[in-house]
N, C-alpha and C positions, 0 to 999 in steps of 0.2 A: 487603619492601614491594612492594606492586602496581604499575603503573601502569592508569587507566582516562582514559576522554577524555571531559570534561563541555562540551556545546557553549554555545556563550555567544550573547547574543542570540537575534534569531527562528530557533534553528536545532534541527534535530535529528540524534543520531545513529542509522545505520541499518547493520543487517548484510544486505546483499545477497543475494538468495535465489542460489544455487547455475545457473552456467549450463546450459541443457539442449543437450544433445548429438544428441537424439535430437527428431524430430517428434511431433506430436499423431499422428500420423501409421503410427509407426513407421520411419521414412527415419532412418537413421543417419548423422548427419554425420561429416564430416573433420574431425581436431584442429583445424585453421586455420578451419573456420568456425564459428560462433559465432553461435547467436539472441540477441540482443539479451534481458539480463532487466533489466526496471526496478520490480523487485518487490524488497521487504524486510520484515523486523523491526524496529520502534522500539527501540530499543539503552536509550537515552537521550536524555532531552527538557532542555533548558534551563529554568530557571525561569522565565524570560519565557514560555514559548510555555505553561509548566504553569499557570502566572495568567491567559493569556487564553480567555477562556469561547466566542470562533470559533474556538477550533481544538481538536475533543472529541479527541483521539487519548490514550493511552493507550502505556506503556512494553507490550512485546511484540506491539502492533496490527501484522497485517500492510497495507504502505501500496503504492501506485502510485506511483512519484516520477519526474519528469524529472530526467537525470542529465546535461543540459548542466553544470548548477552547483554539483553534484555533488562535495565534496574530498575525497580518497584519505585515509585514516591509515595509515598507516604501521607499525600496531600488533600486528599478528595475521601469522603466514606467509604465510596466504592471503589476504590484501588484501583485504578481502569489507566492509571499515568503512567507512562514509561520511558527514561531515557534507554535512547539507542543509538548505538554506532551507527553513522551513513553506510561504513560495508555492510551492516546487514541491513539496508532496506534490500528487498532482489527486486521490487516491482513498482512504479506505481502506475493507477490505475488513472487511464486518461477516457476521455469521449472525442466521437470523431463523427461528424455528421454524416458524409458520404465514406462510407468503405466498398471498394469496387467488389460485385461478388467474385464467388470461384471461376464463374463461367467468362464472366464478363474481365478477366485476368488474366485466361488464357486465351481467348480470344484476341487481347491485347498482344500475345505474343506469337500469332499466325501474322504473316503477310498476306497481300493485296492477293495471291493467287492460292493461296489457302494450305500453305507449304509452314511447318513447322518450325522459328528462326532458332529454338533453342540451343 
């Protein structure tokens, strides 16, 4: 028999993306410092948050979440689990095949005689 952790109420669970050790940069850090990641995987959703129709996420959505409130499980070696509030997800991260550029945006927003509608 398993154990898994189903969150209750407006919560979800999240597995922690992996800390980076190293910069966008290439700058290799020391063990003891540590960039901040507030980035994860939707683990598991509660059924409260899967019946409400403001909050679109999806089990494996990668999210942005404030980890002030953030609660450890205790489940995996590498502590990487965390139940959290739906209010603090702030983000998730979606793909979108066509995104019209900068140019091609404002241009959408000149008329037929090249006169500004804004």
């Amino acid at each position: 028999m398993s154990e898994f952790v189903e969150p209750l109420g407006m919560r979800i669970l999240i597995r922690k993306d992996e800390s980076r050790q190293t910069t966008r940069g290439g700058i290799v850090l020391p063990d003891d410092a540590e960039i901040p990641t507030i980035t994860g995987r939707i683990v598991e959703i509660s059924a409260q948050v899967e019946r409400d129709v403001d909050f679109p996420i999806r089990k494996y959505d990668k999210v942005l979440f404030h980890p002030k409130n953030a609660i450890p499980v205790d489940l995996e070696p590498d502590n990487l689990l965390f139940v959290v509030p739906i209010e603090d997800i702030v983000a998730v991260f979606r793909k979108s095949d066509a995104l019209p550029s900068h140019s091609e945006a404002l241009d959408d927003q000149l008329d037929e005689d090249g006169e500004d509608d804004r």
